[in-house]
Each structure stands twice: as C-alpha cells, then as structure tokens.
N, C-alpha and C positions, 0 to 999 in steps of 0.2 A: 428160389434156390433148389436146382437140385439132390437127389441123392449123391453125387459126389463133389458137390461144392458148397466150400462155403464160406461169405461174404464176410461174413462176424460173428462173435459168442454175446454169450449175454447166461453167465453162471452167478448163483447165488455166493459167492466167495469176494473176496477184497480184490478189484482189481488195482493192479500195481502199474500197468502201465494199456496203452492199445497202440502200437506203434502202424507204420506201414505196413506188415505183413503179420506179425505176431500182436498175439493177446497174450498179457502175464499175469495170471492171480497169486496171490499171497499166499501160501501154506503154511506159516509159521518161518522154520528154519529152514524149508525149501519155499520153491516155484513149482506154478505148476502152469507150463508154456504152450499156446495150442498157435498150431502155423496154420492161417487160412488160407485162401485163394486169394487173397487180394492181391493186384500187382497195381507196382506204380510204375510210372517212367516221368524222366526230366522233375523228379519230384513231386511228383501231383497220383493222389489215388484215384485211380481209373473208374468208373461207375460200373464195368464188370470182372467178373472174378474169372481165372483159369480154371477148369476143373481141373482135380489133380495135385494144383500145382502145391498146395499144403502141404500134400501124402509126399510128394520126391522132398520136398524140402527139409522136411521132417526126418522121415527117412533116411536119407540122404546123409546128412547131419551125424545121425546115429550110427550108422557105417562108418563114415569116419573116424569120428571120435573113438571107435572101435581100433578100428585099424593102428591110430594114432599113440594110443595109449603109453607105448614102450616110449613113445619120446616124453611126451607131458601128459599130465594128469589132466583131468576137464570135468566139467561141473554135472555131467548126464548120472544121474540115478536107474531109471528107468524109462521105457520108453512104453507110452500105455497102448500095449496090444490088449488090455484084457481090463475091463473095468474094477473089477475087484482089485487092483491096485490102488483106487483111489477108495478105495472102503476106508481107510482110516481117516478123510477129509471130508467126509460127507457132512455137509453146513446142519442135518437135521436128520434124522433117524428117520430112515422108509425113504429119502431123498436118493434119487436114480442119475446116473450121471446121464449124460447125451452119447450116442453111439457115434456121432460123428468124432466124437473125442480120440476111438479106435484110427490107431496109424498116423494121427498128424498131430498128436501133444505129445507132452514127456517131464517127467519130474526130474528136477534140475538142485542141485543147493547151492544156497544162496553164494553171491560174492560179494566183495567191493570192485563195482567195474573200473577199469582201467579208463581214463579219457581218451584214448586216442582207437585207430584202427590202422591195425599192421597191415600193410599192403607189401606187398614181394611182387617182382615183373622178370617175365624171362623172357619175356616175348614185347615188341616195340608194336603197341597197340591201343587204339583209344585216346584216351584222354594225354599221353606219352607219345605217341607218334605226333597229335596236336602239334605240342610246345616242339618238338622235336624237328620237325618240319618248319616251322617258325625261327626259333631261335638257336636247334641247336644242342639243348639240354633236354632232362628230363628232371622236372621237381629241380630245377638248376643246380641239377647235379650235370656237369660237363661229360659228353659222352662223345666214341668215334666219328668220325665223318664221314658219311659214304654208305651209310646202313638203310636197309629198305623200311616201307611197310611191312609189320608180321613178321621181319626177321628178327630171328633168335639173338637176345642180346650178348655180347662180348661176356659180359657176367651177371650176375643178378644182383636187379636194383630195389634195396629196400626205400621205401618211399612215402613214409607212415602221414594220415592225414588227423585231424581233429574229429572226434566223435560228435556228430551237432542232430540234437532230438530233432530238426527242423530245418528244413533247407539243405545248403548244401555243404557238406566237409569241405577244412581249408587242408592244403597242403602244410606242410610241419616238417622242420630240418631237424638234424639229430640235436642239436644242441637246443631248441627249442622242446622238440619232445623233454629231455629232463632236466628243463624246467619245470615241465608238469609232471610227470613221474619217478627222476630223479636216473642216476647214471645208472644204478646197478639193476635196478627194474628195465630200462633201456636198453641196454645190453643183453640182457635178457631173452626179453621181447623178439628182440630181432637176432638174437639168438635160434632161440626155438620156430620164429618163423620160414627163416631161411633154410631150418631144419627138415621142417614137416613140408614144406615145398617140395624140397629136393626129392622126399620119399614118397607124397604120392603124385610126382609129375613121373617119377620112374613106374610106378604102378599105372600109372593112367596108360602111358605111351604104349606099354603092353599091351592094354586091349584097345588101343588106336585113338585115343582122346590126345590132345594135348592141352593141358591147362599152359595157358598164356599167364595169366596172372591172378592173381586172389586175396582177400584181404582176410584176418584174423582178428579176433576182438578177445583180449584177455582179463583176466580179475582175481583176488587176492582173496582164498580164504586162510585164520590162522594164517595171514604172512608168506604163503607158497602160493605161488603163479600157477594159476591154472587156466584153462581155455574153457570159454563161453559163449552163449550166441550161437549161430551156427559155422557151420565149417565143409567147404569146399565146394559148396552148392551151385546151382545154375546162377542163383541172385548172387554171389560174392564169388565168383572166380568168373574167368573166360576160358570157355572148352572151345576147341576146335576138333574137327578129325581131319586124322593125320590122312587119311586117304583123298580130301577136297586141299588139303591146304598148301596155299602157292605163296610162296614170298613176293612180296611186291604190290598187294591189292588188299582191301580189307576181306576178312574169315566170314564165313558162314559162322554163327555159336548157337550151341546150345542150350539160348536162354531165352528171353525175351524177346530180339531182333524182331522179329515178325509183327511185333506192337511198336515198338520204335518207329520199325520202317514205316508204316501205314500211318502213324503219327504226322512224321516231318513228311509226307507224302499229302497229307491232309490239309497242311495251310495251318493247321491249330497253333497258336502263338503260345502254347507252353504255360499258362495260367488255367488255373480251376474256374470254371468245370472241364475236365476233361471229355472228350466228343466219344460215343458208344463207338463199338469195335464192332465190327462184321464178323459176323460166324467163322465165316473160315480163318480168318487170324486168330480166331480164340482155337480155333480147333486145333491150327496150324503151331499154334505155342504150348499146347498141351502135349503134344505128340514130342516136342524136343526137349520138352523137361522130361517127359518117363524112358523116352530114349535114352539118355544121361545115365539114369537112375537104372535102368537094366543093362548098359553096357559097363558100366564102373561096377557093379555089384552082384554082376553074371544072376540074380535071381528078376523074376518078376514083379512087380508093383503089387506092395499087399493093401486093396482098398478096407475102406471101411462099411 
C-alpha cells in the first residue's frame, strides 16, 4: 500500500459492515464511514486498489450532499478533514487515529436503510440500451421506437432495483417497490430523485459533464426521508463529456471503463479471483475519477 492508497482498514471500534468499497464502524448514534480504493467490476473485488479513488469518492459525495441540501436532507455530519474530530470516539485514551482516515471518511447518523436503490436514466445507456435494443423497453417500461445509443431519452425513467449485500440487484417495478416500502415512501423516493437529477444534471452540463444516469440510496431517521450512501459519484452515476459525446455509439465515462475494458479484453470469465490489472489501467482509472472530482467541484483533490 501506498501513501495514497488504500486496500482496507482495520480500526479498534465495532465494525458494522466492510462492503465492496466502504468500511462502517459503529459510533454509537452515528457512523463512522471510510471509502477505500477498492474497486470491483462484474461483482467481484479486484486484488488491486485505484489510488485516489477513496479521496474522489468520499469527496465527491460531500459536495454533493452539499449542494443538495435545499432539496432533501442527508445523513453527512462531518466530513474528517482534521482528526480531532474523532477525539470524542477514541476506543481508549492516548489511542491515535490513522491519517489516511484524512479526506476519504466522514461521520454520518445513523438510519434505517431503505431496501431498494433509486436509479433515474436520462440518457439510453448500459444495461437500458441492452433490453432496449433486444426487446424494446427499458425495466419493461415501453418506450419510443426509433431512439439510438446515448441518446437522450423522451423523459426520464425512474427505474429502481433491489438493494442485494451480494451479487447482483434485481430490477423492481413501482408496484413491487411498495410492497417493500409502501406507497407514500415510494412516491417519495422517486420524488426527490427525479428532483436532485434534474439539478445536478443542470449543474454538471455547465461545466460540460453529462450525467447519463445515477442511482440514490435513501433511509428513515425519526420517520423523515433522508439520503444516504453516496451520491453522484463515478461508482453510482455515468458521466460523459459533453465535448466527446456522439449519439449512436457507447461514451467514454468517467469511471471505471478502463478496468472493465481490459477485463472483457482479457478472456476472465467473471468469477473470483479476479486477474491483476496493468499499471496503466490503474493509472489510466485514477486520473478519470480525479478528473470528475475537479471539473464538478472547480477545486483540486485534497489528498491525505
């Protein structure tokens, strides 16, 4: 592990979960969330980490939520630029936090997660253009005839899937969704998703991004809908720029592609272990997530 990467934590506190990207310890009535390097693709963790890719995500996330605020409320406390933040969580007196925790964690309060994730699509891309080219629809929702790849859809398609610790989300129709959370949280939901789309796909396009699509993950403290997770980042949205993108062919984005590509390039059949990545794909992925991260936020990457 490098000085700006990193693989996993390993803190003296209750860990609450270690997903694909994120480590969660317990604080009591908060979280305290730290974003690694880890990437995955096609569902499997990759054996190396992006430098970086933590700090945009992290980051990233906090912007938002920033920005976002006037529409919904969200779970962010703090974001730890400055260790004495965590002075009142110290498992033990004289106990030092880790400096890599600088830039890529954030104290959060707690929620009750919602099961599902909001996806919103403005753009005919991925896993949508798929079915769409096949059958026709999209999440068999019937749509026009006649519409490209990467073209901008007629309107925007909420699309929400199931939240699965493991593998992969299934698709979920509105009437299913509330069965699991019921209509007026439903409503909701895709309410305020469609909301905060609309505002920062207007904001992105300004400094020449176009988010295609992105998904939302919400949860319930006291009864009030709030947002959780992260929010608009390279991993949960598709960026394009507006200056490369052509209708009719798949996008350059701003995420991952470049591990993708050299994946399905590689013959690997998509089961663990995943096969190491070549320096310049790591390097080549690192450079499109801080990209991101300094054209949506006109500032520079604050490492740790």
């Amino acid at each position: 592990m490098t000085d700006n990467m990193l693989m996993t934590t390993k803190l003296p506190l209750p860990l609450l979960s270690r997903g694909k990207v994120r480590d969660t310890y317990d604080l009591g009535e908060r979280l305290l969330i730290v974003t690694t390097d880890r990437i995955s693709a096609f569902d499997v963790i990759l054996p190396h980490a992006i430098p970086d890719k933590g700090l945009v995500l992290n980051q990233l996330s906090a912007f938002w939520f920033g920005h976002t605020s006037h529409l919904v409320k969200n779970h962010l406390v703090a974001v730890i630029d400055n260790l004495s933040l965590l002075d009142d969580y110290r498992p033990h007196p004289g106990f030092t936090f880790p400096d890599y925790l600088l830039g890529r964690s954030m104290i959060v309060n707690k929620a009750e997660r919602l099961p599902v994730e909001c996806v919103v699509r403005g753009y005919l891309a991925g896993s949508a253009w798929e079915e769409y080219r096949d059958k026709g629809t999209v999440s068999n929702l019937p749509i026009p005839h006649g519409l490209l790849e990467s073209q901008a859809l007629p309107e925007l398609l909420f699309t929400p899937t199931t939240k699965a610790d493991a593998g992969h989300d299934e698709p979920l129709t509105l009437d299913e969704m509330k069965k699991l959370t019921g209509s007026t949280l439903t409503e909701a939901m895709m309410g305020k998703t469609m909301e905060i789309y609309r505002d920062a796909s207007k904001y992105a396009l300004e400094r020449g991004i176009i988010i295609a699509d992105t998904k939302l993950e919400f949860g319930l403290i006291n009864g009030e809908l709030i947002l959780i997770d992260e929010l608009l980042t390279p991993d949960s949205s598709r960026f394009w720029d507006t200056a490369l993108y052509q209708v009719g062919k798949p996008q350059p984005s701003y995420d991952k592609q470049p591990v993708r590509d050299w994946l399905a390039a590689s013959g690997w059949n998509k089961e663990p272990p995943a096969p190491s990545l070549p320096a310049e794909v790591i390097e080549a992925t690192t450079r499109r997530y801080r990209h991101a991260y300094e054209v949506l936020t006109g500032k520079k990457l604050v490492n740790s």
